[in-house]
C-alpha positions in Angstrom: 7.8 -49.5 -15.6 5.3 -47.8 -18.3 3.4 -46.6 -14.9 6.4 -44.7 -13.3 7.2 -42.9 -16.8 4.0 -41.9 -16.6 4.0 -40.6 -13.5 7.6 -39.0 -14.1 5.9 -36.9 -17.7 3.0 -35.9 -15.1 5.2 -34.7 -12.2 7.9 -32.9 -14.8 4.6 -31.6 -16.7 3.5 -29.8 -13.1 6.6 -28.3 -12.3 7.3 -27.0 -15.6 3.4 -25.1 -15.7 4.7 -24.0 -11.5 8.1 -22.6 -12.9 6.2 -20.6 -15.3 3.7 -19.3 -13.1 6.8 -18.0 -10.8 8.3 -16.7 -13.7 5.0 -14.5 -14.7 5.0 -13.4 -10.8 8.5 -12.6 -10.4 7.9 -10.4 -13.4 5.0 -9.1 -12.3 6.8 -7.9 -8.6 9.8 -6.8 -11.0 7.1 -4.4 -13.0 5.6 -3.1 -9.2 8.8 -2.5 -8.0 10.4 -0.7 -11.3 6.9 1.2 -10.5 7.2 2.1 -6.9 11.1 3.0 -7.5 10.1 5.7 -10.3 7.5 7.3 -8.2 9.6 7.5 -4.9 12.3 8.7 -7.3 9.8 11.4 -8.7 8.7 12.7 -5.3 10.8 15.7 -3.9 13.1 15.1 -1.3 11.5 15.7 2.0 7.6 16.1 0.9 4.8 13.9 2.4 3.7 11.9 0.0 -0.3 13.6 0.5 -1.3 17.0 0.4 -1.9 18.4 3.8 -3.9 21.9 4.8 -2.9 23.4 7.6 -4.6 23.2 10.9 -5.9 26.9 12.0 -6.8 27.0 15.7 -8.8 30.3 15.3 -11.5 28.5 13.2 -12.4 26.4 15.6 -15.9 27.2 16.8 -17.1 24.6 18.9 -16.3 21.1 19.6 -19.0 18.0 19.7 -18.1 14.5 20.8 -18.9 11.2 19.0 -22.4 11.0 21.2 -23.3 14.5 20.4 -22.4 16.5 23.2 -21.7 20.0 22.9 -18.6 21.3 25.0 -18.7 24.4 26.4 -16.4 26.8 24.3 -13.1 27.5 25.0 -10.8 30.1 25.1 -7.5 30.0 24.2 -4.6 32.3 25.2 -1.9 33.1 23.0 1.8 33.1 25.2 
């Protein structure tokens, strides 16, 4: 009988020190969250959420592939 009250303390004693663990996750997701919300909240409606630069076709000057081969340039009319 003492051996299964021991066992019993033990197996209360690990599911206490789990249900605190979760507790100290669950508020840790809760503080992420409250985080992410505020941020989505802050951003204006419709923006990316990067700065972007926009992409100028006339710059181009020539284009090289991954194994270093220079294409021929090309010309490019405007319609």
């Amino acid at each position: 009988m003492g051996k299964f009250i021991q066992m019993t303390d033990q197996y209360m004693e690990k599911t206490e020190t789990t249900s605190q663990n979760h507790s100290v996750a669950i508020k840790g997701l809760e503080t992420q969250i409250g985080q992410l919300s505020r941020t989505i909240s802050e951003r204006p409606q419709g923006a990316l959420p990067s700065n972007t630069k926009t992409y100028l076709r006339e710059h181009v000057q020539a284009i090289t592939t991954r194994s270093g081969v220079q294409l021929p340039e090309i010309t490019v009319k405007n319609q």
